[in-house]
C-alpha positions as CSV (number, residue, x, y, z in Angstrom):
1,X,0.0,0.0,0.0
2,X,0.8,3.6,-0.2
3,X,0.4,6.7,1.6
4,X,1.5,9.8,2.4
5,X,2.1,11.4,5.4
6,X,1.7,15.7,6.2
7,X,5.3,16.4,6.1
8,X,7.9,17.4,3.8
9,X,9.4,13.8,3.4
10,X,8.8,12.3,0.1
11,X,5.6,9.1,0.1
12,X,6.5,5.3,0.7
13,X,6.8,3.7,-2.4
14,X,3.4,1.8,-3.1
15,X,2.9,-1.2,-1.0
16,X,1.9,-4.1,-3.2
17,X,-0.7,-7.1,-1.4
18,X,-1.8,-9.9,-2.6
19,X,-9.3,-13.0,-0.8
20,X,-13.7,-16.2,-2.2
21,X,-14.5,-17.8,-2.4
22,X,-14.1,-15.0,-0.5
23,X,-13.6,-13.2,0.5
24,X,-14.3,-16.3,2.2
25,X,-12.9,-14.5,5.1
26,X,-12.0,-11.3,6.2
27,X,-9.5,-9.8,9.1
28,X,-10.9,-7.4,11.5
29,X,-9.7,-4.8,13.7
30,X,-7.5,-5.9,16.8
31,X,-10.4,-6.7,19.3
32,X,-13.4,-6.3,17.8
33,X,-14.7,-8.6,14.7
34,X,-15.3,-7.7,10.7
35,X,-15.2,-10.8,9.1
36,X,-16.3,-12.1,5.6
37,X,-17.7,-15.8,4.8
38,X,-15.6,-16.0,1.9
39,X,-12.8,-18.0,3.7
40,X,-15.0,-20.8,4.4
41,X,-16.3,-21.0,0.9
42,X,-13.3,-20.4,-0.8
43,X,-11.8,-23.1,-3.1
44,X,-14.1,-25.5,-1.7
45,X,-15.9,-25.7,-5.2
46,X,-18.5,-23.8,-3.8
47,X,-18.4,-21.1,-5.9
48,X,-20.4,-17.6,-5.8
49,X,-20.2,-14.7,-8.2
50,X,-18.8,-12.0,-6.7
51,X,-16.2,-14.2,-5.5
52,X,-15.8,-15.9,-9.0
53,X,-15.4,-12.2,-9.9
54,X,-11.8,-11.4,-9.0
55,X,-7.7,-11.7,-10.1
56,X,-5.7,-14.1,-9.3
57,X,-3.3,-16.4,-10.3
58,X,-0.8,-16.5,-12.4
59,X,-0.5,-17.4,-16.3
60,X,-3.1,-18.9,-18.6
61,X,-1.8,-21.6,-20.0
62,X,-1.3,-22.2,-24.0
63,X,-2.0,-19.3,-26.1
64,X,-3.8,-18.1,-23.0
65,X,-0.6,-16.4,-22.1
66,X,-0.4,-14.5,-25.1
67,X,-4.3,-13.6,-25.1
68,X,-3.9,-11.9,-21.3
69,X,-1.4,-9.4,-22.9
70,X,-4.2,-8.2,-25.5
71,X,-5.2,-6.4,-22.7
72,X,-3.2,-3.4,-23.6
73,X,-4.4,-4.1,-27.7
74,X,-7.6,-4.7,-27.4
75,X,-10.1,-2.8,-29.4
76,X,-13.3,-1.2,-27.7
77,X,-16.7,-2.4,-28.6
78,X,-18.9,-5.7,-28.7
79,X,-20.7,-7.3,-26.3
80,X,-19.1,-9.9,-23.7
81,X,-20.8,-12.5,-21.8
82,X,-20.4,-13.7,-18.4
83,X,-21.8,-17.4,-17.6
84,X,-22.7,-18.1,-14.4
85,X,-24.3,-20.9,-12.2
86,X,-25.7,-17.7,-9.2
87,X,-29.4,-16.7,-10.0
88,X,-28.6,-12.8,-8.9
89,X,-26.3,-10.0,-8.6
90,X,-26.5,-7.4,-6.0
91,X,-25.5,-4.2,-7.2
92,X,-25.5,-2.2,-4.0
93,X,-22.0,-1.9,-2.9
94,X,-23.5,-1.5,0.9
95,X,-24.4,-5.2,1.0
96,X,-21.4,-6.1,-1.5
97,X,-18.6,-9.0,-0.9
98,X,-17.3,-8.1,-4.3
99,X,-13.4,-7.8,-4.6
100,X,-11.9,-4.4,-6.4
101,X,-11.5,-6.7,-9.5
102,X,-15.3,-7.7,-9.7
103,X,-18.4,-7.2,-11.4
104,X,-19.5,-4.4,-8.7
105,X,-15.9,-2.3,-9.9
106,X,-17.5,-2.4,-13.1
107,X,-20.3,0.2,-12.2
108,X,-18.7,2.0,-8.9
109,X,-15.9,3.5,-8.0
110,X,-14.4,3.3,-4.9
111,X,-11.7,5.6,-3.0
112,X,-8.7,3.5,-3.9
113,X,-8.5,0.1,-6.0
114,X,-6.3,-2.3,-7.2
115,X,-4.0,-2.5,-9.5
116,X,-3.7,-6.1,-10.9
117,X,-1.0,-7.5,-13.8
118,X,-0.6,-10.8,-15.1
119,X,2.8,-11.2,-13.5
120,X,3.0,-7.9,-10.9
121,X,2.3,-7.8,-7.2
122,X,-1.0,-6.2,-6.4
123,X,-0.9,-2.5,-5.8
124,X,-3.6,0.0,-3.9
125,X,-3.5,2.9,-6.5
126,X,-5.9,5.7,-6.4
127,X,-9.4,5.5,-7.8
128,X,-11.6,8.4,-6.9
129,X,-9.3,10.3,-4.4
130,X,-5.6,11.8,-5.8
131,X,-3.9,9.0,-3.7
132,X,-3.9,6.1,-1.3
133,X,-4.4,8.7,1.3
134,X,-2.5,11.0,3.9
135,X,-2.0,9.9,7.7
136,X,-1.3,11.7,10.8
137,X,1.3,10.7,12.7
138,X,-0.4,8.9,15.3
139,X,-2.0,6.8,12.6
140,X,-5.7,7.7,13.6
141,X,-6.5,10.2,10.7
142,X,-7.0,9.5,6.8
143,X,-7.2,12.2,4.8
144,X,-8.5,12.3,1.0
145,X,-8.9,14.5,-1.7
146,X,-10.9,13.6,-4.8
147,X,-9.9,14.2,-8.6
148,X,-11.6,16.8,-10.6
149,X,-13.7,16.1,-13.5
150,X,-15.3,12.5,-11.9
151,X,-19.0,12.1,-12.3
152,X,-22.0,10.6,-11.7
153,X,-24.0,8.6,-14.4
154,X,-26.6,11.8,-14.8
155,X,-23.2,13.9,-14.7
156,X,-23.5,15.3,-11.0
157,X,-20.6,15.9,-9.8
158,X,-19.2,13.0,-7.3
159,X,-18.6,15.0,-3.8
160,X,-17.0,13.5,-0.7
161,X,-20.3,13.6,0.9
162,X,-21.8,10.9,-1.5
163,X,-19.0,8.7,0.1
164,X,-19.7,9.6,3.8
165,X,-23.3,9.1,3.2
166,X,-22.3,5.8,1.0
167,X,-20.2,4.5,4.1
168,X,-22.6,5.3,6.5
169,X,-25.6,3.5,5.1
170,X,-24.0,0.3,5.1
171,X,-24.1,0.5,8.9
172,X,-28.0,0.3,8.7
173,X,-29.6,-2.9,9.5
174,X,-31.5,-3.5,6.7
175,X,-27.9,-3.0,4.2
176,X,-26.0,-5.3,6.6
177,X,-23.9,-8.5,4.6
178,X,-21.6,-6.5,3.1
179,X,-17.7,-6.4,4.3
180,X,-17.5,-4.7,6.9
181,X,-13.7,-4.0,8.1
182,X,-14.7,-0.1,8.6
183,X,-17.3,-0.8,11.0
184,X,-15.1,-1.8,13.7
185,X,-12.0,0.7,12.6
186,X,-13.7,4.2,12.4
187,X,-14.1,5.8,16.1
188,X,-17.3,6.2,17.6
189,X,-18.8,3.8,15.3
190,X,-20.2,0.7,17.5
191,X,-23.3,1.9,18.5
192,X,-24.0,3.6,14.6
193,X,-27.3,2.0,12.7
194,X,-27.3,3.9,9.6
195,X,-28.5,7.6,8.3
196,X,-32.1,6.5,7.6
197,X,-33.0,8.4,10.7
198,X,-31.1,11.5,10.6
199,X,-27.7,10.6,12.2
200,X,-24.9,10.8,11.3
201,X,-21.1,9.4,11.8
202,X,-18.5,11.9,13.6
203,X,-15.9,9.2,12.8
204,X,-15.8,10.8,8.8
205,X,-15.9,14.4,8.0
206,X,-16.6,16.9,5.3
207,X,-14.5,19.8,5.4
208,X,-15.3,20.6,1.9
209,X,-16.5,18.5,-0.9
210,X,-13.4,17.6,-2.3
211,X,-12.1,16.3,1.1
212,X,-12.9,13.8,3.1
213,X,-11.4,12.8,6.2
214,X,-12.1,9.4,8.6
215,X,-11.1,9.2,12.4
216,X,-10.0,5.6,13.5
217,X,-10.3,3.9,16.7
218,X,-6.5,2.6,16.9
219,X,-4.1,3.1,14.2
220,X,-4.4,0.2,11.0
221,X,-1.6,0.6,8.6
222,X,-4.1,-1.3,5.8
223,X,-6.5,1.2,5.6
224,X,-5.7,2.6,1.9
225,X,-6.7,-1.7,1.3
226,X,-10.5,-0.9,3.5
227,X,-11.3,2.3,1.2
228,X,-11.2,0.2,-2.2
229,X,-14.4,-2.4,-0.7
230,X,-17.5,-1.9,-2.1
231,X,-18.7,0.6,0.6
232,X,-16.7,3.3,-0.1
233,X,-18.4,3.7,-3.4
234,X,-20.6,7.1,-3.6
235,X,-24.5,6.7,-2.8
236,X,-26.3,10.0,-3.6
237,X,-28.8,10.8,-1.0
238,X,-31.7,11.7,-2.6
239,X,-31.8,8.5,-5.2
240,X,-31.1,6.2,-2.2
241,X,-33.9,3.9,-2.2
242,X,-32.5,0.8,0.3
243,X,-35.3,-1.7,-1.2
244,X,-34.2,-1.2,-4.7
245,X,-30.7,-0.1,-4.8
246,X,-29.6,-3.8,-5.5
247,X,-31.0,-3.4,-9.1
248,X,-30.8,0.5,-9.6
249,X,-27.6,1.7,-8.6
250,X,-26.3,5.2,-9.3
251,X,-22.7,4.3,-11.6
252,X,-19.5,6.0,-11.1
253,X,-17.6,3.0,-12.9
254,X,-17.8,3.1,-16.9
255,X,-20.5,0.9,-16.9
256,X,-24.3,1.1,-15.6
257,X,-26.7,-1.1,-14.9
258,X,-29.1,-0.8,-18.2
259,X,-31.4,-4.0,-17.7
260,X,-32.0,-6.5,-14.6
261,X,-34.0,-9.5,-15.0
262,X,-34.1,-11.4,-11.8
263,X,-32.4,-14.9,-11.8
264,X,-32.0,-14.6,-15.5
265,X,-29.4,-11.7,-16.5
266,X,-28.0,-8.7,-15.9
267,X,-27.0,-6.3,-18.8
268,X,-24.1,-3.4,-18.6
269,X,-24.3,-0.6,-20.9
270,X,-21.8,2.5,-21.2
271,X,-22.0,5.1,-18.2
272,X,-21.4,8.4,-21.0
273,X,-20.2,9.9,-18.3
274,X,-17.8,7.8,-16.9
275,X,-14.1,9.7,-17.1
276,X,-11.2,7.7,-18.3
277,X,-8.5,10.2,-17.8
278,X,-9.0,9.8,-14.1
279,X,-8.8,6.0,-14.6
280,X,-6.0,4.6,-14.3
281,X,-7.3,0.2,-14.2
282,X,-10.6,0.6,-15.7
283,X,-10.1,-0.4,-19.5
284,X,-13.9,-0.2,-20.1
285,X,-13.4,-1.7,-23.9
286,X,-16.9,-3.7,-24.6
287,X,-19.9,-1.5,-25.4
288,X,-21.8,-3.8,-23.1
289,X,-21.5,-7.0,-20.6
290,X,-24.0,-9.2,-20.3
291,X,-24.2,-11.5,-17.1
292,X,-25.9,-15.0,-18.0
293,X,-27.6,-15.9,-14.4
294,X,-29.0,-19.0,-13.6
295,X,-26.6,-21.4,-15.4
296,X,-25.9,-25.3,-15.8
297,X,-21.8,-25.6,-14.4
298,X,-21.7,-28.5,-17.0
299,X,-23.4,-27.0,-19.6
300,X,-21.6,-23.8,-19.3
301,X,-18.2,-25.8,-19.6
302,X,-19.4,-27.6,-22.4
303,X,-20.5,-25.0,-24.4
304,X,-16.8,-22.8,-24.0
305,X,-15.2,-25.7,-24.8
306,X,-17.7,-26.2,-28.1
307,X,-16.5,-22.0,-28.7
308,X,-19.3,-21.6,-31.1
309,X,-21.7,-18.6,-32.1
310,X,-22.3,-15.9,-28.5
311,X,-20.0,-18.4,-26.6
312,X,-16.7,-17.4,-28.1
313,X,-17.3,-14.1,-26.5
314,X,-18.2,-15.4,-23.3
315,X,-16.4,-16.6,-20.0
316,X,-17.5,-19.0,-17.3
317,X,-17.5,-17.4,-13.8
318,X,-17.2,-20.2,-11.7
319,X,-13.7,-22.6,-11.5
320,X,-13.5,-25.8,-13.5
321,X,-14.1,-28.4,-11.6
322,X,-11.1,-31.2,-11.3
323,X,-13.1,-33.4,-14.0
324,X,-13.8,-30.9,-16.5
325,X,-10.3,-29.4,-15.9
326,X,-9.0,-33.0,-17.0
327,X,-11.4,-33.0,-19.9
328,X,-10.2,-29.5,-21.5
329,X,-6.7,-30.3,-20.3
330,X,-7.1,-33.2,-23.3
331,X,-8.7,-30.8,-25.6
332,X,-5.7,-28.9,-27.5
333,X,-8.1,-26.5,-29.0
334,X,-9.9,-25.6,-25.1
335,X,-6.6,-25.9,-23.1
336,X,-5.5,-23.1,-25.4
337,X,-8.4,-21.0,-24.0
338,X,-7.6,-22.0,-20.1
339,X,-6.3,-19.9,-17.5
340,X,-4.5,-21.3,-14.2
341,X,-3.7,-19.4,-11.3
342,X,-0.6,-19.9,-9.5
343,X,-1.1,-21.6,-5.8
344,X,-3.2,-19.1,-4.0
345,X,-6.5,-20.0,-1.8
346,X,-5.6,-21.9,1.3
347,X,-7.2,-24.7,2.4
348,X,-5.7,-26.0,6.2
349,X,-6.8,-28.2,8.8
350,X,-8.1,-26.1,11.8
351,X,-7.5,-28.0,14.9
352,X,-9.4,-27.1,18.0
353,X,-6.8,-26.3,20.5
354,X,-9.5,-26.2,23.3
355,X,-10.0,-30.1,23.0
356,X,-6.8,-30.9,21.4
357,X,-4.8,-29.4,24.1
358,X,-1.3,-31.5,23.8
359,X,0.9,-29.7,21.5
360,X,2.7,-32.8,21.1
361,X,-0.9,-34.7,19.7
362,X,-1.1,-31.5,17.2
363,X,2.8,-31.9,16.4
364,X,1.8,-35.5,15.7
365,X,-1.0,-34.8,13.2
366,X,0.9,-32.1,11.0
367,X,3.6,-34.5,10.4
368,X,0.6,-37.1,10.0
369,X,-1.2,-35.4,7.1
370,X,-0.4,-36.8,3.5
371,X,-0.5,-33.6,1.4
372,X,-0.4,-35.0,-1.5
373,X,-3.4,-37.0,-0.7
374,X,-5.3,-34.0,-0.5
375,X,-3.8,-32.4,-3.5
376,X,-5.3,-35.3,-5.8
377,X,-8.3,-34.9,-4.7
378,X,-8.4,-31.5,-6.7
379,X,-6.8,-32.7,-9.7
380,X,-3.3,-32.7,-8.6
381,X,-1.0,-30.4,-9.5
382,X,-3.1,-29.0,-11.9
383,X,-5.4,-28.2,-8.8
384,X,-3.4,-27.3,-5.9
385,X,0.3,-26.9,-4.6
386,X,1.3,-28.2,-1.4
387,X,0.9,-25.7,1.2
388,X,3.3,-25.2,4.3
389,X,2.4,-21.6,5.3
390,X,-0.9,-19.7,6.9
391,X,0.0,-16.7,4.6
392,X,-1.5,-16.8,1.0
393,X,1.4,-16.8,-1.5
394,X,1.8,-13.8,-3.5
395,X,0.8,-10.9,-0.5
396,X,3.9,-9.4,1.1
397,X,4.9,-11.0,4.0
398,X,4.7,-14.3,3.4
399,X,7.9,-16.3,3.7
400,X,8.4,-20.1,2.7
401,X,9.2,-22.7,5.6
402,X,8.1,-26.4,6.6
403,X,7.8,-26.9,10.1
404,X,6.1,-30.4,9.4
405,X,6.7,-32.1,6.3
406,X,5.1,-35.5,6.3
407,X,7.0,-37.8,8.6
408,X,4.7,-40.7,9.7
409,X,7.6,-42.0,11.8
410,X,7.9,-38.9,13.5
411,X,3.9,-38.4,14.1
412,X,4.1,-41.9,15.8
413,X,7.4,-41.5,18.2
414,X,5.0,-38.0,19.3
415,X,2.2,-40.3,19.8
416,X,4.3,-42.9,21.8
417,X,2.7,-43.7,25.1
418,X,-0.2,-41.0,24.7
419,X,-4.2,-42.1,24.6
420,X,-5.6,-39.6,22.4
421,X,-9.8,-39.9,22.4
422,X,-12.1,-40.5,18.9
423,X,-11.9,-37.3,17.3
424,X,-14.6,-35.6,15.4
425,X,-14.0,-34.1,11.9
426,X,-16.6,-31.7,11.2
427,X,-17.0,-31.6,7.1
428,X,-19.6,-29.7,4.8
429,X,-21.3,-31.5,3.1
430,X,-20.2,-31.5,-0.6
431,X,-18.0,-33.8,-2.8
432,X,-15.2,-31.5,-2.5
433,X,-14.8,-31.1,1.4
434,X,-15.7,-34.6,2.0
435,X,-13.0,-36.2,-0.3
436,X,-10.4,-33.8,1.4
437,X,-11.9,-35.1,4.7
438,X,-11.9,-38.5,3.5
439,X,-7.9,-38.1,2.8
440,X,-7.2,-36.5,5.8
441,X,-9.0,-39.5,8.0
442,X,-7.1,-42.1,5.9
443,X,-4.0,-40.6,7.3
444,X,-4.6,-40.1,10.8
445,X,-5.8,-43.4,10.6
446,X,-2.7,-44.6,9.4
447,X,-1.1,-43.0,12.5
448,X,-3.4,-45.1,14.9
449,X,-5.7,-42.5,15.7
450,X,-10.0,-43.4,15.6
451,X,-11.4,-40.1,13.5
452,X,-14.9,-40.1,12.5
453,X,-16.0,-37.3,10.0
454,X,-19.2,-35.6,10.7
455,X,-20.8,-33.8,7.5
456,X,-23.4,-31.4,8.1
457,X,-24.9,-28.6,5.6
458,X,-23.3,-25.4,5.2
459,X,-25.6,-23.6,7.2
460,X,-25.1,-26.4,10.0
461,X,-21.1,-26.6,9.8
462,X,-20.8,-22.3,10.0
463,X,-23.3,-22.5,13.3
464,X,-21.5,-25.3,14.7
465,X,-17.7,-24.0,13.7
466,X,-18.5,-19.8,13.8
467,X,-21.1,-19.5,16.2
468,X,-21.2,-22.5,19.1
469,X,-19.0,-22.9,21.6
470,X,-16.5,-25.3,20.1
471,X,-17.8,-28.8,21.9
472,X,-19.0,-30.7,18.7
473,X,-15.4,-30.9,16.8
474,X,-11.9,-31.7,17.0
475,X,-11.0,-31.0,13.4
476,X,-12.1,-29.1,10.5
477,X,-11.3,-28.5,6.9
478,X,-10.9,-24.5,6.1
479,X,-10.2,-22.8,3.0
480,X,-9.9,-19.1,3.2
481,X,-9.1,-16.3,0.7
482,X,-8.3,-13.1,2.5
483,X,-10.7,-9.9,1.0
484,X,-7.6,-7.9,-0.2
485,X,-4.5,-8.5,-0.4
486,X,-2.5,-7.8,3.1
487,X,-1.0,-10.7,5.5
488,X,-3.0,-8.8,8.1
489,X,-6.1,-11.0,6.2
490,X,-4.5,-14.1,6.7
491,X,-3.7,-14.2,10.2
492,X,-5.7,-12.1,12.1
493,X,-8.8,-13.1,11.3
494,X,-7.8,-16.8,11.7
495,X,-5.2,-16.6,15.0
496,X,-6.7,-14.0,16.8
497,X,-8.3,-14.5,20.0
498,X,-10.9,-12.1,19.3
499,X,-12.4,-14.2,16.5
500,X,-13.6,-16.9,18.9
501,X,-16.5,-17.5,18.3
502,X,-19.8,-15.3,17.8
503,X,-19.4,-15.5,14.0
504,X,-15.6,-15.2,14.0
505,X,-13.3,-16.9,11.9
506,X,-10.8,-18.5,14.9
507,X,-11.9,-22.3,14.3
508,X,-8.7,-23.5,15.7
509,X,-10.1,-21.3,18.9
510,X,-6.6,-20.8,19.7
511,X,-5.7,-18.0,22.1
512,X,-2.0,-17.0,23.1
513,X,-1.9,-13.5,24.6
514,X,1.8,-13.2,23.0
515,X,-0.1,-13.6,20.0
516,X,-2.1,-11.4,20.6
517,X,-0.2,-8.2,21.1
518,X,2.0,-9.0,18.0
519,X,-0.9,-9.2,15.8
520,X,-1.8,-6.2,17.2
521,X,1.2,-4.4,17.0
522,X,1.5,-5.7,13.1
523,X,-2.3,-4.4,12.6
524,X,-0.6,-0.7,13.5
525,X,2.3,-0.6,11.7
526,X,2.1,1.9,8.7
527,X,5.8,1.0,7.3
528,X,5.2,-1.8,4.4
529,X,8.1,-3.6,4.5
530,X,7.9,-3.1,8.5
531,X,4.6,-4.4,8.5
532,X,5.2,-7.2,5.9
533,X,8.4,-8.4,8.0
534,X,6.1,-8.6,11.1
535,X,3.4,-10.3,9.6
536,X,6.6,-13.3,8.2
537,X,7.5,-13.9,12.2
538,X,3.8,-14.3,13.3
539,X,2.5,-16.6,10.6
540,X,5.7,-18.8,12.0
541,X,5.5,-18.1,15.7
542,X,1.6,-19.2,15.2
543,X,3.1,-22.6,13.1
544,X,5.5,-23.4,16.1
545,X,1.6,-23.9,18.1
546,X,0.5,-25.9,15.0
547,X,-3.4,-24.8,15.6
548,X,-3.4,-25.7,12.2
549,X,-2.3,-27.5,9.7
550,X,-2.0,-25.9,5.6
551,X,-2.9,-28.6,3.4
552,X,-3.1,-27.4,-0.3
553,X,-3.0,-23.9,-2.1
554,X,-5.6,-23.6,-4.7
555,X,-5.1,-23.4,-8.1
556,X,-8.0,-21.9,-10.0
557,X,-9.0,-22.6,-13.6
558,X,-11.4,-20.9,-15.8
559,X,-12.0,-21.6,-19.6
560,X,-13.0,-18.5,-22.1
561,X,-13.9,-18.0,-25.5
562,X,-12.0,-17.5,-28.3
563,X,-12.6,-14.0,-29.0
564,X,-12.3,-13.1,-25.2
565,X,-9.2,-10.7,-24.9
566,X,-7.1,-9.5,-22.2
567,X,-8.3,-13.0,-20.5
568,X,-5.3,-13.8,-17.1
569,X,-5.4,-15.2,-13.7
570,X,-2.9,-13.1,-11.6
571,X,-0.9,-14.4,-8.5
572,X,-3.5,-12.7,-6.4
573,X,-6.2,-13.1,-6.1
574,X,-6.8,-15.6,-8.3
575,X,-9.8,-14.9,-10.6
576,X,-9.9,-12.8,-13.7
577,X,-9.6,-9.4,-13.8
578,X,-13.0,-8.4,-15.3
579,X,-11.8,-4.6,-15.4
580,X,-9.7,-5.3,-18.5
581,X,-11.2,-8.0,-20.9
582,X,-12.2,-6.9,-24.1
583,X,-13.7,-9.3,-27.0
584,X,-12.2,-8.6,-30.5
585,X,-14.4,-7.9,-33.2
C-alpha cells in the first residue's frame, strides 16, 4: 500500500498485497470482529459470483498467455458475456462481498483500487481520491482529496459527501452482509445504525467537498486496502432507495446497470459519463456486458469448450471443476483457451486447540497429514500446490518454511505412550470437502488415531464451527481467501483470540496473549516492509503452536472464448480481472 504522510518527506513507495471464495474471510480490527464468509467458501468448489469475480493467479496456459497481454491491444466495442451458475447479482455496494477486480468495480468506483497484472504484485493505487491517502502521525487520521472532473451517471458531480453518506448507510440494519472492516476501525462507530434516521457518523468528515477525512479507533496501517471495498463507493442521498438499490444503482464506474431480470441476466451498458483520464485500471473496452444468471456448471463448460456462435465471446465465472479441468486439459483447442492461477487460496486443517490441548498430539498430526493425498483430490498439481504456510502466497509477508513435512515416523514417536480420544471431523457436506476429509481421515488413521468425520450442511457446519462454543469438533477442513491483499487478512482473522467465536473466523479457537499483542502491533504498523516483516515472524510463531495445519494452495482454472481478450489469472487473487477484458471484433 501507499500513503503519504503531512510532512515534507517524500511518500512510501506503493505497497503491493496480494481474498472467495471470499472473500471467504475477512480480518478485522485488533479486538473487535469484521469478518467475511468468503474464507470458508473459498476453493471448496462452492463457488459464488462475486467471488468468481476477482484476479488471481498467475499465467493462462497455451495461447492463454499470449491472449492476457491483449489487454493493452484490445479494441473497444462488442458485447461480452459472463456465464454463471448464481441466480442474482446485487449491485448495491452497501451489501457487496465483491473484490476491487469484480463485477461491482464495473459500475462503482471506490476511493482506492487495485492494480492487478498478469505477472505484478497487487498494488492500492488511487481511484476516486488523488492517492492512497495521507495519515497523521499517530496513525488515527486518513485524509483524501478527490480528482476533478469524476461524475455521476446523470453527470453530477461525485462529492465527498456521496462517500460519507455511501459509508454510512452500510451501517443500517437492513444493508447489513456486506464487508465490513470499517465498521469496527472508524471511532465512535459501535453503536452507529445507519443515516435513515437522521444521524450521522462523527468518525468521517466533510470539510469541503473535495475532502474527506475518517477518524480511526487505533491506528491500522491497511486502511488505503479498506477504502477500495464496495462501501466506499458514492450513494447520492436523494436517489437512495435501500429496497431497490440492489438493481438500480447510481454508476461511477464506466458501466451502468441498463437491464435486470431477476435470476435470468443482468445487462451493462456505457456510463457516458464515466471519465477515463482519471482511470488509471478501468479499460472499459466492450460497449456492453451481459451477465448470463441461472446457469448449468456442466453446460456452461461444455458449451466454451464447443466456442461456437455468442460463446466465443463469453467466459464462465465459476472454476473448473477437477473433471472438467482434466477433460479440457485433453482438448488442444480448449486448453489453449484455459487460464491457471498460481497456488493461492488456502485450504488448512483447523485443529481445535480447546479439546486438542497436547501440542505434542497436534505436532503429531501435522507430520501425520499426506498432502499430496489431499492435493489429488483436486486434480493434482493442476489443482493445488502443497501448502506449508498460513500466509496466502503472492501478498507481502509471506515467507516459505516447513515446520512439518510428512513424517509418519515422526507423528508416531510424538504419539508414543499417549491415549488420544475419537476425534470428530466436522466436514460440509459436498464432494469436495468430504473427499479432502476423506484423505485426511485415511492418514490419521494410518497413524493409529480413531477419526470419524461428521458432515453437516453449510448452514449447520458455519453455526456449529462460527457460532457455538467449540464442543461438537476436534478438526475441521478451512479454506480461506483473505478480502484484499495484506498478511494482516490471513492471520488475524484466523489466530486471533478475538475471532472466537460469535461469527468469527478462529476455528482452531486458539488463544496466546503473546499472540495477541503481535498481531496487534503488526495491525498498527504503517511502514510496508515493516509491517510485511512482522506479519513473516507471526505466521511462523503461530506454526510453532500448530493450531493448524496448511494442506493445499488452490489453483483456480477458468476456460473463455476465443474471442475473449485481455483474459489472465494473476498471482492474487486468483480470478480474472473483469476490469480489462475486451472481445475482439
Amino acid at each position: 500500500m501507499s500513503f503519504t504522510r503531512p510532512t515534507t518527506s517524500q511518500p512510501d513507495p506503493a505497497r503491493p498485497l496480494a481474498s472467495a471464495e471470499r472473500s471467504e474471510h475477512r480480518s478485522a480490527a485488533s479486538g473487535r470482529r469484521a469478518f467475511s464468509r468468503r474464507g470458508l467458501l473459498a476453493g471448496a468448489g462452492i463457488s459464488g459470483l462475486a467471488l468468481a469475480l476477482a484476479a488471481c493467479g498467475a499465467n493462462s496456459r497455451g495461447s492463454a498467455g499470449a491472449q492476457s497481454a491483449a489487454a493493452a491491444t484490445g479494441t473497444a466495442g462488442g458485447t461480452l458475456y459472463v456465464l454463471s451458475t448464481d441466480t442474482d447479482i446485487n449491485w448495491d455496494p452497501a451489501k457487496s462481498q465483491s473484490l476491487a477486480t469484480t463485477s461491482l468495480a464495473l459500475v462503482h468506483r471506490r476511493l482506492t483500487t487495485w492494480d492487478i497484472t498478469a505477472d505484478g504484485a497487487p498494488a492500492v493505487v488511487p481511484d476516486l481520491a488523488t492517492d492512497t491517502g495521507t495519515v497523521s502521525e499517530d496513525g488515527l487520521t486518513w485524509t483524501y482529496t478527490l480528482k476533478e472532473g469524476i461524475t455521476l451517471e446523470d453527470g453530477t458531480p461525485i462529492t465527498a459527501s456521496h462517500i460519507k453518506y455511501g459509508v454510512e448507510r452500510s451501517f443500517a440494519p437492513a444493508l447489513s452482509g456486506g464487508l465490513g472492516y470499517h465498521k469496527t476501525l472508524l471511532a465512535g462507530a459501535g453503536d452507529y445504525t445507519g443515516p435513515y434516521d437522521g444521524a450521522h457518523l462523527d468518525a468521517i468528515e466533510v470539510p469541503d467537498e473535495s475532502t474527506i477525512v475518517f477518524h480511526l479507533d487505533h491506528a491500522y496501517g491497511d486502511w488505503p486496502w479498506i477504502v477500495s471495498l464496495p462501501a466506499f463507493a458514492p450513494v447520492p442521498e436523494d436517489s437512495d432507495d435501500p429496497a431497490t438499490y440492489a438493481q438500480a444503482p447510481v454508476a461511477s464506474g464506466p458501466y451502468r446497470v441498463d437491464d435486470y431480470r431477476q435470476g435470468n441476466s443482468v445487462t451493462l451498458a456505457r456510463n457516458e459519463n464515466w471519465s477515463a483520464a482519471t482511470d488509471e485500471v478501468r479499460t472499459a473496452l466492450p460497449e456492453k456486458i451481459v451477465f448470463s444468471l441461472g446457469q448449468d456448471e456442466d453446460t456452461v463448460s461444455q458449451r466454451l469448450i464447443a466456442d461456437s456462435g455468442d460463446d466465443q465471446y463469453a467466459f464462465s465465472a465459476q472454476l473448473l471443476t477437477a473433471s472438467k479441468l482434466a477433460q479440457v486439459s485433453a482438448d488442444e483447442a480448449a486448453s489453449a483457451r484455459l487460464a491457471t492461477s498460481d497456488p493461492g487460496p488456502l485450504l488448512y486443517l483447523a485443529i481445535n486447540t480447546e479439546r486438542i490441548t497436547d501440542p505434542e498430539v497436534r505436532q503429531a498430526i501435522a507430520y501425520a497429514v499426506d498432502k499430496t493425498a489431499v492435493q489429488r483430490t483436486l486434480g493434482g498439481e493442476l489443482g493445488a500446490g502443497i501448502a506449508t504456510t498460513y500466509i496466502t502466497p503472492g501478498i507481502p509477508g509471506q515467507e516459505d518454511y516447513d515446520l512439518y513435512p510428512t513424517d509418519m515416523d515422526k507423528a508416531k514417536a510424538l504419539l508414543e505412550g499417549k491415549q488420544v480420544p475419537e476425534l470428530i471431523l466436522l466436514s460440509q457436506n459436498n464432494e469436495a470437502r468430504l473427499a479432502i476429509s476423506q484423505a485426511v481421515q485415511q492418514s490419521l488413521t494410518e497413524l493409529g488415531l480413531k477419526v470419524t468425520i461428521d458432515p453437516q450442511t453449510t448452514d449447520a457446519y458455519t453455526e456449529r464451527a462460527t457460532q457455538g462454543d467449540g464442543s461438537t469438533y476436534d478438526l475441521t477442513v478451512v479454506s480461506w481467501n483473505p478480502d484484499y491483499p495484506s498478511a494482516n487478512a490471513n492471520i488475524q482473522p484466523l489466530y486471533a483470540s478475538s475471532e472466537i467465536g460469535q461469527g468469527g473466523h478462529n476455528i482452531s479457537r486458539y488463544s496466546d496473549p503473546e499472540v495477541d499483542q503481535l498481531i496487534t502491533e503488526a495491525l498498527q504498523e504503517t511502514d510496508a516492509e515493516a509491517a510485511a516483516a512482522k506479519w513473516a515472524a507471526l505466521d511462523r510463531r503461530i506454526a510453532e503452536d500448530v493450531p493448524g495445519v496448511p494442506l493445499v494452495n488452490r489453483r483456480n482454472s477458468f476456460l473463455h472464448g476465443s474471442k475473449v481478450t485481455g483474459f489472465f489469472v494473476a498471482p492474487f487473487p486468483a480470478y480474472p480481472n473483469y476490469l480489462v477484458l475486451g472481445v475482439s471484433q
